[in-house]
C-alpha positions as CSV (number, residue, x, y, z in Angstrom):
1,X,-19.1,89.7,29.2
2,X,-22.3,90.1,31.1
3,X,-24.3,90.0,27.7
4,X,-22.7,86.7,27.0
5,X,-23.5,85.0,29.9
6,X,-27.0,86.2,29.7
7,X,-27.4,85.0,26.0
8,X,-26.3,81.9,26.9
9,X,-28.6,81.6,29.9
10,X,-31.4,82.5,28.0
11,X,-30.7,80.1,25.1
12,X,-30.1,77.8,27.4
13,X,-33.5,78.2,29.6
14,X,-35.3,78.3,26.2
15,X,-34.1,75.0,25.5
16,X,-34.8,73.2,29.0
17,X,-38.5,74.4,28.9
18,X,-38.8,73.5,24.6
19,X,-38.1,70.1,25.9
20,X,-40.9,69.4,28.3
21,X,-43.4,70.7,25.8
22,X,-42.6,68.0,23.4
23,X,-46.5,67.4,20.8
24,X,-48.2,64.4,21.4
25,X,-50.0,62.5,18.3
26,X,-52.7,60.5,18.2
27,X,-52.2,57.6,15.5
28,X,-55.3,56.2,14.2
29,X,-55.7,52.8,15.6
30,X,-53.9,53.5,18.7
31,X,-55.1,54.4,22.1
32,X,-51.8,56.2,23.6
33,X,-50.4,59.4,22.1
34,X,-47.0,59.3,20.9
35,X,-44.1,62.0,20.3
36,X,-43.1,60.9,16.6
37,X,-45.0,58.9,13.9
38,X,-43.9,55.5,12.8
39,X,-42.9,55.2,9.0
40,X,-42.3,52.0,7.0
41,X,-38.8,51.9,5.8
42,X,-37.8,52.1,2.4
43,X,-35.0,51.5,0.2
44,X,-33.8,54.3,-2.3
45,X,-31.9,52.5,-5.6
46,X,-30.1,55.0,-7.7
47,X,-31.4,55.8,-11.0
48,X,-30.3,53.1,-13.7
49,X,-27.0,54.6,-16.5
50,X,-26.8,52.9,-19.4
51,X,-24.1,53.9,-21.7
52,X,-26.1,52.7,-25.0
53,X,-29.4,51.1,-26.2
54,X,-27.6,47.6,-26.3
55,X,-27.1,47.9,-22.7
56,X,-30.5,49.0,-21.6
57,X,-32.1,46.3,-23.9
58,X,-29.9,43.5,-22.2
59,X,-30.9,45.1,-19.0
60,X,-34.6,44.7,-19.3
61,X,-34.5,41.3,-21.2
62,X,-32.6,39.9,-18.2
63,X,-34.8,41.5,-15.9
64,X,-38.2,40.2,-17.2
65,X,-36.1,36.8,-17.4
66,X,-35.3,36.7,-14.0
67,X,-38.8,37.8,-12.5
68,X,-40.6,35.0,-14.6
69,X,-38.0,32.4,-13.5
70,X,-37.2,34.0,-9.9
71,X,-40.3,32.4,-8.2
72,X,-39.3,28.4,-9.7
73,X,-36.4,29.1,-7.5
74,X,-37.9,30.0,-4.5
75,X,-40.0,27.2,-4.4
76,X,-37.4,24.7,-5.3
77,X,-35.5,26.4,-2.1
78,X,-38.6,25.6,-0.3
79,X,-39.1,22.3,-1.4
80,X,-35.5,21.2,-0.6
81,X,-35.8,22.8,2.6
82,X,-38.8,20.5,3.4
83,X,-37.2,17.8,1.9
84,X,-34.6,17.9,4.1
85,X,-36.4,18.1,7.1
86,X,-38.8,15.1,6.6
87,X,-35.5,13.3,5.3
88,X,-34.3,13.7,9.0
89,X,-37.2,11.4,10.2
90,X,-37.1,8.7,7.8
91,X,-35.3,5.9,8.6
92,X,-33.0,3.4,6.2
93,X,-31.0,4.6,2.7
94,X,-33.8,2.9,1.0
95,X,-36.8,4.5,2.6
96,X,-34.7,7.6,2.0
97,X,-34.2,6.9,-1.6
98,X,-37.7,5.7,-2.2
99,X,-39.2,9.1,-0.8
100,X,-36.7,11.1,-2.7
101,X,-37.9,9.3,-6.2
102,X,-41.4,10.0,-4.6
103,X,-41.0,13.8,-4.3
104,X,-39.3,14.2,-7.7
105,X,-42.1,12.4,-9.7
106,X,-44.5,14.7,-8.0
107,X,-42.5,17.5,-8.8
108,X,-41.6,16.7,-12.0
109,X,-46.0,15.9,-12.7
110,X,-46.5,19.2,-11.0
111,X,-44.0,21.7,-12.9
112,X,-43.1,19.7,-16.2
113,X,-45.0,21.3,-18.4
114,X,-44.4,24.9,-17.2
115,X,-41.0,24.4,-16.8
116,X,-40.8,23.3,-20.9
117,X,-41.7,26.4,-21.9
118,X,-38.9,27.9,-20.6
119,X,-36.1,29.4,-23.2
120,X,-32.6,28.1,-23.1
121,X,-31.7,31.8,-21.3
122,X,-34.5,31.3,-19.1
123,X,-33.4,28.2,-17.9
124,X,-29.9,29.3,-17.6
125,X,-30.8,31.6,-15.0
126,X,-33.4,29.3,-13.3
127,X,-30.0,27.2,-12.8
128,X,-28.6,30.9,-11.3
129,X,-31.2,31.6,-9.2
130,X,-31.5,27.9,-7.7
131,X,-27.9,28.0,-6.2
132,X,-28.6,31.9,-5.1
133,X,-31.8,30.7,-2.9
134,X,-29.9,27.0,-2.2
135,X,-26.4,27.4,-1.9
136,X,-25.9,24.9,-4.2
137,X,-25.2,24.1,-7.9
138,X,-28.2,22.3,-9.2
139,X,-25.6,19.5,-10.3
140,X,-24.7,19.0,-6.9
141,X,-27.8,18.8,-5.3
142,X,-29.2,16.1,-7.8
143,X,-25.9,14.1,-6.8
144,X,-26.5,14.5,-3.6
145,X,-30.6,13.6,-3.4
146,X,-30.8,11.0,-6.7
147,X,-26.5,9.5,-7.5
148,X,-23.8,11.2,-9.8
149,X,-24.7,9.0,-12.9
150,X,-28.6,11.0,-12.5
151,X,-26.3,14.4,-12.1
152,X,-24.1,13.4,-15.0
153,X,-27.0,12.3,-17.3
154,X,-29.0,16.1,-16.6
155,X,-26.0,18.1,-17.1
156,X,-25.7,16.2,-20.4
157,X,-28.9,16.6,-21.9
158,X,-28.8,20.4,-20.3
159,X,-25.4,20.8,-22.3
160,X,-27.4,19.8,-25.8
161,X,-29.5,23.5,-25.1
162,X,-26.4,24.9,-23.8
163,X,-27.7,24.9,-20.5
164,X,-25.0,23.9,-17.5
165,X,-26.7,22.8,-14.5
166,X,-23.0,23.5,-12.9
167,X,-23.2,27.1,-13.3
168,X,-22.7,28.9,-9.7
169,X,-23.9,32.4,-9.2
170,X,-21.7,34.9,-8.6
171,X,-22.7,38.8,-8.6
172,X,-19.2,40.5,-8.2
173,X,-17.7,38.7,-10.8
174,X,-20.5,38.0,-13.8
175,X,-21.9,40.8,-15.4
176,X,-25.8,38.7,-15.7
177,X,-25.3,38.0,-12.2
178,X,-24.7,41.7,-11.2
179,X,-27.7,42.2,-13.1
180,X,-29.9,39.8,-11.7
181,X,-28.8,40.6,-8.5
182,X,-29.6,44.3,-9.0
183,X,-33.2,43.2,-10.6
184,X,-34.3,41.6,-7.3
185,X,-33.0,44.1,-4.7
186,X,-34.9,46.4,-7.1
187,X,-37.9,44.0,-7.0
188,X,-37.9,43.5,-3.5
189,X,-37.2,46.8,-2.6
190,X,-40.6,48.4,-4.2
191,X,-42.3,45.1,-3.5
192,X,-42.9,44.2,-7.0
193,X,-42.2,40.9,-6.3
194,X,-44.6,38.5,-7.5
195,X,-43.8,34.5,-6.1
196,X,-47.2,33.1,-7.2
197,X,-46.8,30.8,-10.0
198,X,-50.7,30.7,-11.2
């Protein structure tokens, strides 16, 4: 019993004084020392399982699909969110309308001709992506900015390259969605990202 208690105390002391003699590290650019070193965090993805070539193929086609298209999206969620806001301060339906026309024009003059190279599949998942970053179908945010006959008369001409601009996103029950989904967690998660659309 005597041994016992004397193991313990000694494992004990041991502890008590390992603790006060804890290593301090300098970190280059700091002036204090510091007991641990500060790591950026990352994000571990398990490997990708694909049960046949047809998979993997529809894997990577999607992916290089939504990475082309992704950044369109973020900058139509940025330009609605500005939209919004300067919409606040105007004053009068018509003002409001007149600025709204005024945006879209530029818009439109701006994008037009990169957006017409776009595939059918492409666009399809542009529509995806823009309710992801929005919250909305792109249907229902041009009725909401322009009127229903200007949200009637896109999703009709979008239907003629099987394109609907109703089409919500919705990983956990569309297999593309799932995908796209995975391909931008993945994207943001080794910050391969690109959003510049030079």
């Amino acid at each position: 019993m005597k041994k016992l208690i004397f193991l313990i105390s000694v494992v004990y002391c041991s502890s008590i004084f390992s603790q006060n003699d804890d290593l301090l590290i300098m970190v280059e650019g700091d002036s204090i020392p510091t007991t641990s070193i500060g790591l950026n965090e990352i994000t571990i993805f398990p490997p990708l399982v694909f049960s046949n070539y047809n998979e993997r193929l529809n894997y990577y086609t999607v992916k290089r699909k939504t990475l082309k298209v992704y950044p369109y999206a973020v900058l139509a969620s940025e330009r609605l969110e500005k939209l919004n806001e300067r919409l606040l301060l105007i004053k009068g339906r018509v003002n409001k309308k007149k600025y709204t026309r005024a945006v879209e024009k530029y818009i439109e003059n701006e994008l037009s001709a990169q957006l017409k190279k776009l595939t059918r599949t492409e666009g399809q998942i542009l529509v995806k992506l823009i309710y992801r970053e929005t919250g909305k179908t792109v249907y229902s945010l041009v009725k909401e900015l322009r009127n229903g006959f200007r949200a009637f008369s896109y999703n009709s001409l979008g239907k003629l390259f099987d394109i609907s601009i109703k089409k919500e996103y919705d990983p956990e029950k569309n297999k593309e969605d799932a995908i796209i989904e995975d391909v931008l967690k993945r994207a943001y998660g080794d910050q391969s990202i690109i959003l510049d659309l030079k």
